[in-house]
C-alpha positions in Angstrom: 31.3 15.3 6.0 33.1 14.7 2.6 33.7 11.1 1.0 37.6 11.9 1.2 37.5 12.2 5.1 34.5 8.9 5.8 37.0 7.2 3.6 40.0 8.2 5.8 38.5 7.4 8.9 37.0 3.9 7.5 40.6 2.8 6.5 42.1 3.3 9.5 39.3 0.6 10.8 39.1 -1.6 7.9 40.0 -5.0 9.9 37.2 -3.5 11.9 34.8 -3.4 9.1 36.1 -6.8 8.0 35.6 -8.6 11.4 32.2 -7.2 12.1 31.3 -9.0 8.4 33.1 -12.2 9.2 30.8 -12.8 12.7 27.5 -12.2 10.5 28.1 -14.8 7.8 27.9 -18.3 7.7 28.9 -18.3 4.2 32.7 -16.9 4.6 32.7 -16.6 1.2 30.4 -13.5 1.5 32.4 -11.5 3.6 34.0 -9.6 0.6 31.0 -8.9 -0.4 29.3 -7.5 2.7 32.7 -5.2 4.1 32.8 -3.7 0.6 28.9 -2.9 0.8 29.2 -1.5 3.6 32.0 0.9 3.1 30.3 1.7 0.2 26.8 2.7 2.3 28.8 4.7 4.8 30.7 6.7 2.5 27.6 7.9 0.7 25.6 8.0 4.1 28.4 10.1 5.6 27.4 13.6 3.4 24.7 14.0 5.1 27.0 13.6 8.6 27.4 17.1 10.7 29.2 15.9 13.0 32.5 13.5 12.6 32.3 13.5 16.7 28.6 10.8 15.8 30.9 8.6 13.4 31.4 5.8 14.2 27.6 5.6 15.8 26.5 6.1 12.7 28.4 4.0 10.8 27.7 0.7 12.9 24.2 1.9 12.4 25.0 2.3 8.4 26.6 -1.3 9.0 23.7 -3.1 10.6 21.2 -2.1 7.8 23.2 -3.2 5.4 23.7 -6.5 6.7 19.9 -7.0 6.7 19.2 -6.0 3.1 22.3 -8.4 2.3 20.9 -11.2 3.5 17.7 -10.6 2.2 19.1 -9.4 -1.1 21.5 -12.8 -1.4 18.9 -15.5 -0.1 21.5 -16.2 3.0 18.4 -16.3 5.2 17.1 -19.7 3.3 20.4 -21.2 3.5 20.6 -24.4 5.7 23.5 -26.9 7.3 23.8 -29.9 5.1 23.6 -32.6 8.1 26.5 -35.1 7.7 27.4 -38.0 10.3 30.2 -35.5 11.0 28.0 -32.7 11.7 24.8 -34.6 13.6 24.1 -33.5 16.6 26.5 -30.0 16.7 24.3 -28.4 14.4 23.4 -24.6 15.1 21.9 -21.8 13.5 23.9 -20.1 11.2 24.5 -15.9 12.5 22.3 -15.2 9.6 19.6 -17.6 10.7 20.0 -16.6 14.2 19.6 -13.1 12.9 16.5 -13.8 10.7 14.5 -15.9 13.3 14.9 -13.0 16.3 14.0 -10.5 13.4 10.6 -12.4 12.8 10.0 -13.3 16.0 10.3 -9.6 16.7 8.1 -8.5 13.8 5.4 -10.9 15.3 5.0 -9.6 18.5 4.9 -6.5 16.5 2.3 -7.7 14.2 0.1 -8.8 17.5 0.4 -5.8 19.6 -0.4 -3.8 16.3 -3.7 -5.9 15.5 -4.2 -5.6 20.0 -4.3 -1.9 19.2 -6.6 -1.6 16.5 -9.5 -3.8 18.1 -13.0 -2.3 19.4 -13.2 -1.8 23.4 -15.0 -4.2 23.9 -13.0 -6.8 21.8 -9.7 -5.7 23.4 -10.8 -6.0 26.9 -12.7 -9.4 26.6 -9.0 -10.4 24.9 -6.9 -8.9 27.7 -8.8 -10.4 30.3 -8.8 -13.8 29.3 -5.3 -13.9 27.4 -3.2 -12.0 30.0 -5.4 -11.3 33.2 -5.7 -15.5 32.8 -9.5 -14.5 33.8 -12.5 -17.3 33.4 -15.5 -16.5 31.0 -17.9 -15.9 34.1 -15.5 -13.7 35.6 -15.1 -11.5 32.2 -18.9 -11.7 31.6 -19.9 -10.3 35.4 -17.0 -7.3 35.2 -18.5 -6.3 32.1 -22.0 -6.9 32.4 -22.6 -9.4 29.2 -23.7 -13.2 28.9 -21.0 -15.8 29.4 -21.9 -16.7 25.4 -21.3 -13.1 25.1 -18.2 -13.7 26.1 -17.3 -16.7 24.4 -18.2 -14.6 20.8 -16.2 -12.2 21.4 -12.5 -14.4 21.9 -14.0 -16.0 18.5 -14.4 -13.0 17.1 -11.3 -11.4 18.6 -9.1 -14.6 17.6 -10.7 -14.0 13.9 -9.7 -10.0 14.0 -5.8 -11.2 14.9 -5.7 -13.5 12.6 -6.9 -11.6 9.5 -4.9 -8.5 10.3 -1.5 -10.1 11.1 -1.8 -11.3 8.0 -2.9 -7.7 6.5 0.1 -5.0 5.0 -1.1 -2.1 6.9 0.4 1.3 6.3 0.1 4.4 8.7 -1.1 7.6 6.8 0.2 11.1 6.3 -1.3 12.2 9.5 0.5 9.7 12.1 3.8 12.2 11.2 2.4 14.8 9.9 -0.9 15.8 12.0 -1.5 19.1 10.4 -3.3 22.2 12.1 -6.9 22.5 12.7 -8.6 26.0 14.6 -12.1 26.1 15.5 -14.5 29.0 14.9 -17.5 29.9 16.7 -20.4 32.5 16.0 -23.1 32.6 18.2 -24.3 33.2 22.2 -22.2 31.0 23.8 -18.9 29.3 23.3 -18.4 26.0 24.9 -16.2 24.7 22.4 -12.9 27.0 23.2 -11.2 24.0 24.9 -12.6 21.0 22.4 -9.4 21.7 20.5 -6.4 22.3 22.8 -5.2 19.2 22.0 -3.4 18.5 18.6 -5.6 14.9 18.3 -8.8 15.9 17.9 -8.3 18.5 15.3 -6.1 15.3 13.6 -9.1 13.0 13.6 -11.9 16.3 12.1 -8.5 16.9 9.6 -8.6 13.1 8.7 -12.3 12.6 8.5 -13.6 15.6 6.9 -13.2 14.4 2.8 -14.6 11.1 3.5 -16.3 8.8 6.4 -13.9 6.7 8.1 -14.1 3.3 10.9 -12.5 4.3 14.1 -9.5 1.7 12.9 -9.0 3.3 9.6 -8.8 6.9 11.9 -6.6 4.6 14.1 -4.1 3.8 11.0 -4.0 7.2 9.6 -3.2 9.2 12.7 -0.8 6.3 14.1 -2.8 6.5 17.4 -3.6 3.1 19.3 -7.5 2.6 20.0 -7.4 2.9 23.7 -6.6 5.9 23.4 -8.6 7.3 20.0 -11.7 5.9 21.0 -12.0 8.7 23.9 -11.9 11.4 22.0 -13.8 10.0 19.2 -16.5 9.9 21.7 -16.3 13.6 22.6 -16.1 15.1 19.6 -19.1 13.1 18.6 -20.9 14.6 21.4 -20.2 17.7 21.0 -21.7 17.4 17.3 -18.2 17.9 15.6 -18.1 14.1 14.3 -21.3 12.4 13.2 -21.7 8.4 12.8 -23.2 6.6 10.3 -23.1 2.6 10.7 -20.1 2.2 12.0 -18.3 5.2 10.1 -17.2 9.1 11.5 -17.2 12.3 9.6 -16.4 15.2 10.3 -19.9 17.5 10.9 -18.6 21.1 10.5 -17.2 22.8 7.2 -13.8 23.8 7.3 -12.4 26.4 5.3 -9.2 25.0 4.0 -6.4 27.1 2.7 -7.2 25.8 -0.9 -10.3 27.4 -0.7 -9.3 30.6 0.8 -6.4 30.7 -2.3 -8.9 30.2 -5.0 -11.9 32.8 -3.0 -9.7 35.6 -3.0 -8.3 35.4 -6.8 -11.4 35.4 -7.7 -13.3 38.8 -5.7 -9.9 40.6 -4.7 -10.9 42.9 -8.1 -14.3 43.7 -6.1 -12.9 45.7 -3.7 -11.0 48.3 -5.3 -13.7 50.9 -6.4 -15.4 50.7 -3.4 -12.7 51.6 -1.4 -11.9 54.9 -3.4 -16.0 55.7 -3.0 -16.5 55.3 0.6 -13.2 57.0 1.8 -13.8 60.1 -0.6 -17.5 60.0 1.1 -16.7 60.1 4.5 -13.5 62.3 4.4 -15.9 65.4 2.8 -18.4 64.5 5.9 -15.5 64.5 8.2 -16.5 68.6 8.9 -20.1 68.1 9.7 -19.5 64.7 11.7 -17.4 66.7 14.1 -20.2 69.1 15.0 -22.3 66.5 16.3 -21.8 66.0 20.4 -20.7 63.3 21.0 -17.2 62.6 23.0 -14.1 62.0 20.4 -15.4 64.7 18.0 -11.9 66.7 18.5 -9.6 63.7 17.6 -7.1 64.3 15.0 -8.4 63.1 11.1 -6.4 60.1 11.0 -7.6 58.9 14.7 -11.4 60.1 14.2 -11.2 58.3 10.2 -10.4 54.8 12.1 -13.0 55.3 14.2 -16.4 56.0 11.3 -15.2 54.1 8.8 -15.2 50.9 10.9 -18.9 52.5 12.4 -20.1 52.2 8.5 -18.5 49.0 8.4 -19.9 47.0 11.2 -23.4 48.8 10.3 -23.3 47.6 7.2 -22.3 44.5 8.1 -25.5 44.5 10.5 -27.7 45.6 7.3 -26.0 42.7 5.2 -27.9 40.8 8.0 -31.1 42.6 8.0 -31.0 42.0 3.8 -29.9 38.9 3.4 -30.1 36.7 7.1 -28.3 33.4 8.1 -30.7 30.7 8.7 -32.2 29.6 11.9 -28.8 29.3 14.7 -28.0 25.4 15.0 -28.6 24.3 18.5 -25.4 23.2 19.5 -24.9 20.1 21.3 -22.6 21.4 24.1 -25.3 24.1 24.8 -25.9 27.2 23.3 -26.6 28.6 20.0 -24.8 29.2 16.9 -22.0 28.0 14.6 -19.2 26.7 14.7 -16.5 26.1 12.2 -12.7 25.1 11.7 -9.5 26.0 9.2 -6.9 23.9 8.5 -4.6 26.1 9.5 -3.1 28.5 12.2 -5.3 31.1 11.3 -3.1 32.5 8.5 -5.9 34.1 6.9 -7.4 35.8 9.1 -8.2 39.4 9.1 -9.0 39.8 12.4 -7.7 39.4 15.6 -11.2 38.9 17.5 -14.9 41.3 17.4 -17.1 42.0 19.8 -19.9 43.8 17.5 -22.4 45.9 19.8 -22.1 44.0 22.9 -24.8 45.4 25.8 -24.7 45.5 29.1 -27.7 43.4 30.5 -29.9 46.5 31.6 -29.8 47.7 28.2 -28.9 51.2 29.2 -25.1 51.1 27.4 -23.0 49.2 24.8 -19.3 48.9 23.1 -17.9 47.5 20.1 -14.5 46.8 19.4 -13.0 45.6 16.2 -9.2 43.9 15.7 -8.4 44.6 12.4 -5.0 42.4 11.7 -3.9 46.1 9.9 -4.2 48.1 13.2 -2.5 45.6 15.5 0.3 47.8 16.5 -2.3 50.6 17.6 -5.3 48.5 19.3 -5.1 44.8 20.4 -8.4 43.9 22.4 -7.5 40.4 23.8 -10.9 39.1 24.6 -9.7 36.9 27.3 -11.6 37.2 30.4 -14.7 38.9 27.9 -17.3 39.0 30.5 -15.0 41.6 32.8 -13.6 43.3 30.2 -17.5 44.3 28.9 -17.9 45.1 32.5 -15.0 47.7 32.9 -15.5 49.3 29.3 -19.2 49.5 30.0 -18.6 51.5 33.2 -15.7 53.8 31.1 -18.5 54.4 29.3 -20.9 55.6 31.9 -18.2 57.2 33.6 -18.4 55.5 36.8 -15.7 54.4 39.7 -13.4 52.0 39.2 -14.4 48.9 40.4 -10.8 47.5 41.9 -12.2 44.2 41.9 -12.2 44.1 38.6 -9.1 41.8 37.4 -9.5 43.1 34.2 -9.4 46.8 34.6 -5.3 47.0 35.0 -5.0 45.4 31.3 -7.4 48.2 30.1 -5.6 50.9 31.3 -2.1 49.6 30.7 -3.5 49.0 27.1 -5.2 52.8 26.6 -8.9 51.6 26.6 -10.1 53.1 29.6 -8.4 56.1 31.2 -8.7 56.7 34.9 -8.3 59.8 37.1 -9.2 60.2 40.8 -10.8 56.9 40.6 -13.4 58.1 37.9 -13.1 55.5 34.6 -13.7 57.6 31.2 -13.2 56.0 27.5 -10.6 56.5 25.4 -12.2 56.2 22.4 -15.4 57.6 20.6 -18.6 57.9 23.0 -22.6 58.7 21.7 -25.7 59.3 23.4 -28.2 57.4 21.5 -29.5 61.0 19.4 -25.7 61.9 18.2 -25.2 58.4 16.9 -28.1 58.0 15.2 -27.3 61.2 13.4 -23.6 60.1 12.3 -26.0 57.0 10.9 -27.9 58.8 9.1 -24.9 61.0 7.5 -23.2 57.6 6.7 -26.7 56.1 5.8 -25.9 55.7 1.7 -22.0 54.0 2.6 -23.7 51.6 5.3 -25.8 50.6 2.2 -22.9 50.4 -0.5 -20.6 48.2 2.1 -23.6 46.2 3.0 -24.4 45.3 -0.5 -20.8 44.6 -1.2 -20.7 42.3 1.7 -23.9 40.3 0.2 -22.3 40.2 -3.2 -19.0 38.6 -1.7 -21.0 36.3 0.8 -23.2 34.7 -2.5 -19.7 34.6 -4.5 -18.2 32.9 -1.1 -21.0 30.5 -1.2 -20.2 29.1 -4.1 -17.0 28.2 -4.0 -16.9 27.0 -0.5 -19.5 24.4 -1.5 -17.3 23.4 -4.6 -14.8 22.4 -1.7 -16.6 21.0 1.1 -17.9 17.2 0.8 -21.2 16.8 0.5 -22.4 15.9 4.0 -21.9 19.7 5.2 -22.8 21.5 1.9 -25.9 22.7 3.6 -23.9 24.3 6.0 -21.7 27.0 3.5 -23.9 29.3 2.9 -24.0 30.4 6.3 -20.5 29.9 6.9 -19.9 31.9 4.3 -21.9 35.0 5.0 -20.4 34.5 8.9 -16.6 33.9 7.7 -16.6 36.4 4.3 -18.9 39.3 5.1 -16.9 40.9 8.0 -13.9 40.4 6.4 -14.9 42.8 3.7 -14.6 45.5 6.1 -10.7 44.2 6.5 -10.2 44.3 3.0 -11.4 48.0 2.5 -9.2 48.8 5.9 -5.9 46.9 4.8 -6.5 48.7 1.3 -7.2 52.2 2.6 -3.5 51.7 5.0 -1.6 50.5 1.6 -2.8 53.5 -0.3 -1.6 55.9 2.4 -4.8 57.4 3.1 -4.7 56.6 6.4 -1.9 55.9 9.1 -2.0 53.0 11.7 -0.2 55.1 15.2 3.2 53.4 16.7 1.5 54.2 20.0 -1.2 52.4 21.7 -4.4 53.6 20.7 -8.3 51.9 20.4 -8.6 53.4 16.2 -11.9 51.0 15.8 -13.4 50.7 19.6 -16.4 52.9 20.2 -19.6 53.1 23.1 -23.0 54.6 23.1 -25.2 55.3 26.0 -28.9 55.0 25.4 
């Protein structure tokens, strides 16, 4: 809206304006004063107005805040009735004072349900009881299982708490308005942590907690979250081993790779990657003739399709020898059960390379196995949504073998909708690469010197990864990054080489549905 029209409508309302001032003030005198302040306030309020139909809502709005600052601002709220024989006995509170006194008796209750919220369980419920539930000390002390001195201590201490903190300035922090994003990553056998962060909370509190140990009140302050309901999920994510406690402080137990960090990693090893790429595609496009005369199912794919499909084979091997040269330390046994790592970002994954791996997963008898890798770059050919994994390893595991569908396999439809399995007269076959165990050792050995080169490639970036990540993290998970780094950093090389080999042209990602990096052997 435009100062010319606020002003417009605010003239035809002046008396308006006028008479709202005139029932504020004791002082009359003021009244001048207060309209033209007012009109003022709208008029530069009113530019940020889309809508003249909201007006006059927002002016009275406009209006009210004023008034407050003016009486605040002139020393009206001190102002008292000199009492004369005349006035003795008719005296009342001027609209000013009136206003004042409901305004701090407003900001106490505030005040008290503020301090309520920030007290220990124990504490708030001892309070409660006696204060509102107008419960006796023997009552309190049987419910919850404590002396009746117990009792006794604690509406000291909780009388103590109130009475400090209403006094206190307290302000909420960044996080009660702006909670930021927080995604969890796991490596290891088996993930019990997919549902710890669902909620936007918990991820808040590992967010708020990770730079520096915090009291659950502090926490309480900077997300803007009462107790009653923070202390909860404190209490989980300490169990689950995501929080850890020290005295009465939390911090978060898990590294998390920040966006910061990711910034600075990457300008300073994105040079690494170019030569390599050049070396292994030359390499494997010059063995492309005498990879196809191996027997193995997949061996008549076009260039492009059958390119996807051994590059990301001497990726994930090297990746395996990376492991094999230079393991990760003993698995962490995770408090949820299980064994592994787990990790976060503080972010929505905007980093990622992947869209999820399943490296070499077997099928318990040992006799067959898959792997299947969602490169971000291929996402319009192959998206292997690992959902449901356990039946999905099932069906592709049977493709593989070649068996019957099983129709009571709720996974199966996806599969075929999606081109990973292809089925005809009830017999499941694999739509991508398949080896008996003699055809893809061979293609290992032909690859054998490029499973080396990405392998050492991937050590290199892990060790540079390492070092920075511990120049971010706080010192209570430093131990943790050099793990975390050869977990987060050393797959993603094989992205990097992919997404560079796509931007040079060298190889196109298919408009049609296709599994580029999926492949099976049976043993």
């Amino acid at each position: 809206m435009t100062d010319k029209r606020a002003f417009e409508l605010l003239s035809e309302n002046l008396t308006a304006i006028y008479g709202y001032a005139f029932s504020k003030l004791y002082d009359k005198d003021k009244v001048d004063d207060l309209a033209s302040e007012i009109v003022y306030e709208i008029i530069v309020s009113a530019r940020n107005l889309q809508n003249e139909e909201a007006f006059w809502g927002f002016a009275w709005k406009i209006a009210e805040n004023t008034f407050r600052r003016f009486i605040r601002k002139s020393g009206l709220a001190a102002q008292s009735v000199e009492f004369t024989e005349e006035n003795i006995g008719v005296y009342d509170l001027s609209p000013e004072q009136e206003y004042i006194q409901k305004e701090t008796e407003s900001e106490e209750i505030y005040l008290l349900r503020r301090e309520l919220s920030l007290l220990k369980k124990i504490h708030r419920e001892v309070c409660v009881a006696y204060y509102v539930d107008n419960k006796c000390c023997s009552q309190i002390a049987k419910e919850q299982n404590i002396s009746v001195e117990m009792v006794k201590y604690h509406l000291f201490k909780t009388r103590k708490l109130l009475k400090e903190g209403i006094g206190m300035t307290r302000t909420l922090g960044e996080k009660s308005y702006n909670p930021g994003t927080f995604r969890l990553d796991f490596w290891g056998d088996w993930n019990k942590y997919n549902d710890l962060f669902k909620r936007k909370l918990p991820g808040s509190i590992v967010l708020a907690a990770y730079y520096e140990s915090m009291t659950a009140e502090a926490l309480s302050m900077e997300l803007g979250v009462s107790m009653p309901y923070l202390e909860e999920e404190i209490e989980i994510l300490e169990a689950a081993g995501v929080l850890k406690r020290t005295g009465n402080k939390y911090q978060t137990n898990i590294v998390i790779i920040t966006d910061a960090y990711e910034k600075e990693f990457v300008k300073n090893t994105s040079s690494i990657y170019s030569d390599i790429v050049n070396s292994i595609f030359d390499k494997v496009s010059k063995r492309l003739p005498i990879i196809r005369t191996l027997d193995f199912k997949g061996n008549d794919y076009d260039d492009n399709r059958l390119l996807f499909g051994i590059l990301n084979i001497a990726f994930v091997r090297g990746f395996l020898l990376a492991s094999e040269k230079s393991p990760l330390g003993t698995p962490n046994k995770l408090a949820l059960g299980g064994n592994g790592w787990i990790f976060g970002y503080d972010n929505d994954y905007i980093n990622h390379h992947f869209n999820g791996v399943s490296l070499e997963t077997w099928n318990e008898s040992g006799t067959v196995w898959f792997s299947a890798e969602n490169y971000k770059v291929i996402k319009q050919a192959q998206i292997y949504d690992h959902y449901d994994f356990r039946n999905k390893a099932k069906a592709i595991w049977d493709a593989v073998l070649n068996k019957n569908a099983d129709k009571n396999n709720p996974a199966l439809p996806w599969l075929i909708e999606n081109k990973f399995i292809l089925c005809s007269d009830n017999k499941l076959s694999a739509n991508f690469p398949v080896f008996n165990k003699k055809s893809f050792d061979q293609i290992c050995e032909i690859l054998s010197d490029i499973i080396e080169e990405v392998a050492n490639c991937m050590i290199d970036i892990s060790d540079k990864a390492e070092k920075i990540l511990a120049e971010h993290a706080p010192e209570s998970v430093k131990k943790q990054c050099r793990d975390i780094a050869k977990i987060h950093h050393r797959l993603d090389v094989s992205a990097f080489l992919l997404e560079e080999i796509v931007k040079d042209g060298k190889l196109t990602v298919p408009n049609e549905r296709m599994p580029l990096c999926v492949w099976g052997v049976k043993v």
